[in-house]
N, C-alpha and C positions, 0 to 999 in steps of 0.2 A: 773401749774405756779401760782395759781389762784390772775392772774392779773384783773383786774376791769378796762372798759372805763374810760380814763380821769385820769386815774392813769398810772403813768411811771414807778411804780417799783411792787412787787410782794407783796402779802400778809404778803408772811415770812419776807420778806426785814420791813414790815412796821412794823411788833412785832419785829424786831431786833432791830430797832431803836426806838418804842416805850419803850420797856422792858427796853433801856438805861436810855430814859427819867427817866421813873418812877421808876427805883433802881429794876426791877424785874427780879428772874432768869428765864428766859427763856430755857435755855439750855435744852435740850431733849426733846422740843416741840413739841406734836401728834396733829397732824389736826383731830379734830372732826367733822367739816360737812363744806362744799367748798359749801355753797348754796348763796342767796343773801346778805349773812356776810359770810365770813371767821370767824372759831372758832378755837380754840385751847387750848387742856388742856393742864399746865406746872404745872412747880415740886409744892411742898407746900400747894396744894388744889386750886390752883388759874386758872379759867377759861379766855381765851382773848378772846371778841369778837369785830370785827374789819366791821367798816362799810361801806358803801360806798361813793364814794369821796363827798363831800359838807354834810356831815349830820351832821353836830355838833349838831346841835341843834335836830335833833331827840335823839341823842345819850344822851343829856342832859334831854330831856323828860323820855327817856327808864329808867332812873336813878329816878327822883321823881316821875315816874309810879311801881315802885318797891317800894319807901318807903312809898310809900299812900297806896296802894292794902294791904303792910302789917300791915298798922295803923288800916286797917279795917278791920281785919282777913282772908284777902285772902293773903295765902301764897305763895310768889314769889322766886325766883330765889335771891339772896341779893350780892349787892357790897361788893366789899372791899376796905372799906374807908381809908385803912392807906395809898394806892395807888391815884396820882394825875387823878381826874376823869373829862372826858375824856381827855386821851392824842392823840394830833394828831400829825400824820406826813402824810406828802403827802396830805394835804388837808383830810385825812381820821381819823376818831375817833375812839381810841380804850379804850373801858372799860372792867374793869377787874372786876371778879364773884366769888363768893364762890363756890367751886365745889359740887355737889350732887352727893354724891358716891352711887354705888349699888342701882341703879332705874330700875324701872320698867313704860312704859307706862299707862295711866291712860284707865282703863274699863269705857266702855261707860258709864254706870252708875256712876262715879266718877265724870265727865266728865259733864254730867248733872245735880249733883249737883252743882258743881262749879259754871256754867254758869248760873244756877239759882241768887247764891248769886253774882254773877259779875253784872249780868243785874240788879240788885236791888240797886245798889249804885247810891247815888247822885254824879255825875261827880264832881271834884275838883274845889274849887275856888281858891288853890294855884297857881297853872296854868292854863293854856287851854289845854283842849283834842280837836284836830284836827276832821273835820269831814271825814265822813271813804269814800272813792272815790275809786269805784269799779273797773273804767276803767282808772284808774291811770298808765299811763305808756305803758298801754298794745294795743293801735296802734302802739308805737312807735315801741316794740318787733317784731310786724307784719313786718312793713315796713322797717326795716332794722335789720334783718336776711337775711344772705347770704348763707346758706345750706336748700335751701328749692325750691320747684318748681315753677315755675310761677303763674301756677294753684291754687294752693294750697293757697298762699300768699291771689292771688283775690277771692278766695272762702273765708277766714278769713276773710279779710276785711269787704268783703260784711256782713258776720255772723254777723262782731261788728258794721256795720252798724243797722243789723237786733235788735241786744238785746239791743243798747242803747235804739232806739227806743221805745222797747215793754218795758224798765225800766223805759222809760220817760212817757209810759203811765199807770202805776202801784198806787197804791191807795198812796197819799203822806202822808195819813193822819197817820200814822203807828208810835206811837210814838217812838223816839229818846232814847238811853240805852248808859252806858256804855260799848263798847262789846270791845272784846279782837283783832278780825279780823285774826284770822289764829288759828281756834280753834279746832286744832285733837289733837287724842289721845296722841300722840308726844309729845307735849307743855302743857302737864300736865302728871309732872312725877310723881310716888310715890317712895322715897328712904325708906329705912327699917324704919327708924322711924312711917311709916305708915302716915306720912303728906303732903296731894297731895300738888306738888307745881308749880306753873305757870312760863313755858318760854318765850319767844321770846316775849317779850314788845314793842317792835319797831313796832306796827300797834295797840296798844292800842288806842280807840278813840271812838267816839259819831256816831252811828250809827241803823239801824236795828237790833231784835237783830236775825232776821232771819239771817241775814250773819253771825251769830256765832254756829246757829242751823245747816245748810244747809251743812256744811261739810263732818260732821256723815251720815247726810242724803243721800247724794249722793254716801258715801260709802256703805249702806245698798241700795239703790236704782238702782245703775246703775254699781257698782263691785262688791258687794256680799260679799265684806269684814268681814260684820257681820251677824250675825244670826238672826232671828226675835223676839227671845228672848232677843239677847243684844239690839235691838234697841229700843224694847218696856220699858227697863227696863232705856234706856238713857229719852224716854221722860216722863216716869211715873218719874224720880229723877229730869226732870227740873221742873215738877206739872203737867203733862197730856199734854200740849201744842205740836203738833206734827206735825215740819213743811212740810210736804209733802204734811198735806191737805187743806194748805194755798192755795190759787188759784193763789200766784205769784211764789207758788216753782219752777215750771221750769224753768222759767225766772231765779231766782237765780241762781240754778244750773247749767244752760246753761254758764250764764257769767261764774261760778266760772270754770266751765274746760274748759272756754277758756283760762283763765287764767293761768290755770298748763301746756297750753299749751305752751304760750307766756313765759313761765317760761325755758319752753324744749329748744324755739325756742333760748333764751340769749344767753344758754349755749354752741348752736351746733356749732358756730361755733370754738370752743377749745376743743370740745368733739363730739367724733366720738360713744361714747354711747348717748348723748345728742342729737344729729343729728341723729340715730336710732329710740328713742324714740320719738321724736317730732315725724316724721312722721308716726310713730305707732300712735298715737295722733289723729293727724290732720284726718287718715282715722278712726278713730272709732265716731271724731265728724261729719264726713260727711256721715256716714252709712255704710263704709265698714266693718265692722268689728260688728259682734253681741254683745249685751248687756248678761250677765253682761262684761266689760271688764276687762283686767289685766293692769296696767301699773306698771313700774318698777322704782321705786326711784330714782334722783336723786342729 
């Protein structure tokens, strides 16, 4: 359905009527990914991605975080400006994207470069880049999920009682970067042109740049996703820097899969795979489940 809290109509409903707004064909529209935006590729090369209810203004950020990044040689994902940007309906904003045909995921080492030259820019004085808040959101997912065990709920809690903590007592002194804040393979694609280019803008902001290192990390750490070869070759391309031997990596890492967790718990309740996996989840963050883990996309 992929209906969104605080929204009465459905994602499709909201490109049917944005698409009017903006003169675009819609017709034969494939959902690309139902995650926290609805996406969809339509005819003409043109990308929708549809936000969550009240974000105008992130959706308006997403937009001159894509044309600074490319003023400064990092290549992003690009608008299409002949379309009115963003259009809402439903209190929700939908921007429209030049499609990146025939891509491929970025290797860790691609990956590392990037992140090298990302963390290296002076943040914008066009706008403000927001400060990056790790626990944004993610009691609230706790506390109202309704496919989940009692148990399980007060063991989270307690968790995120447990890592604000040990985050609040972490070295502050760690200077402040531009980071991208959701920074896997994924969100930097390579199309044949051979020029890696950056996704999902909507969590660009002023942060750690460990929270952009720690991704990769935890997939070579604690899933095995990667090899020891590719992870060595991700940090030798950001310059040597290799967040694991940080003494606050756990701590990151801990928050970040609670996060994918709170992520699982959103969606369980309109998804009976969503409610599967959470609870795959929740017992691998509580030690049932041996390291390395599997978990399944959603």
């Amino acid at each position: 359905m992929n209906r969104r809290p605080g929204s009465q109509i459905t994602a499709a409903e909201v490109l049917s009527r944005a698409a009017t707004l903006g003169n675009v064909d819609a017709r034969g529209a494939v959902t690309i990914r139902d995650g926290s935006h609805a996406i969809f590729e339509l005819p003409n090369g043109i990308v929708a991605r549809i936000g969550k209810p009240h974000s105008y203004r992130t959706a308006q950020r997403e937009l001159c975080i894509s044309q600074w990044l490319n003023r400064n040689g990092i290549k992003t994902v690009e608008a299409v400006n002949s379309i009115p940007q963003p259009t809402v309906v439903d209190e929700r904003p939908v921007t429209w994207w030049a499609l990146i045909p025939d891509h491929r995921p970025s290797t860790p080492e691609e990956l590392g470069r990037m992140l090298r030259r990302l963390h290296a820019l002076t943040p914008p004085i066009e706008f403000p880049l927001p400060s990056y808040m790790p626990f944004d959101g993610l009691r609230e997912s706790i506390e109202s999920a309704i496919m989940i065990e009692e148990d399980d709920r007060t063991w989270l809690l307690e968790q995120y009682a447990r890592l604000h903590q040990r985050y609040d007592e972490l070295d502050d002194s760690l200077p402040p970067c531009v980071i991208h804040g959701d920074a896997w393979q994924g969100n930097l694609v390579v199309p044949t042109s051979g020029d890696p280019t950056v996704l999902d803008l909507d969590k660009v902001s002023v942060g750690w740049r460990e929270w952009d290192l720690v991704q990769l990390a935890v997939d070579y750490t604690d899933f095995r996703r990667i090899t020891d070869d590719q992870y060595q070759s991700f940090v030798d391309a950001y310059g040597g820097y290799d967040v694991t031997r940080w003494p606050g990596y756990r701590v990151l890492a801990d928050i970040q899969e609670l996060r994918w967790v709170g992520f699982a718990l959103a969606r369980s309740g309109t998804s009976q795979a969503a409610k599967t996996e959470a609870a795959h989840r929740i017992a691998c963050l509580r030690g049932l489940v041996p390291k390395p883990w599997t978990w399944q996309a959603l």
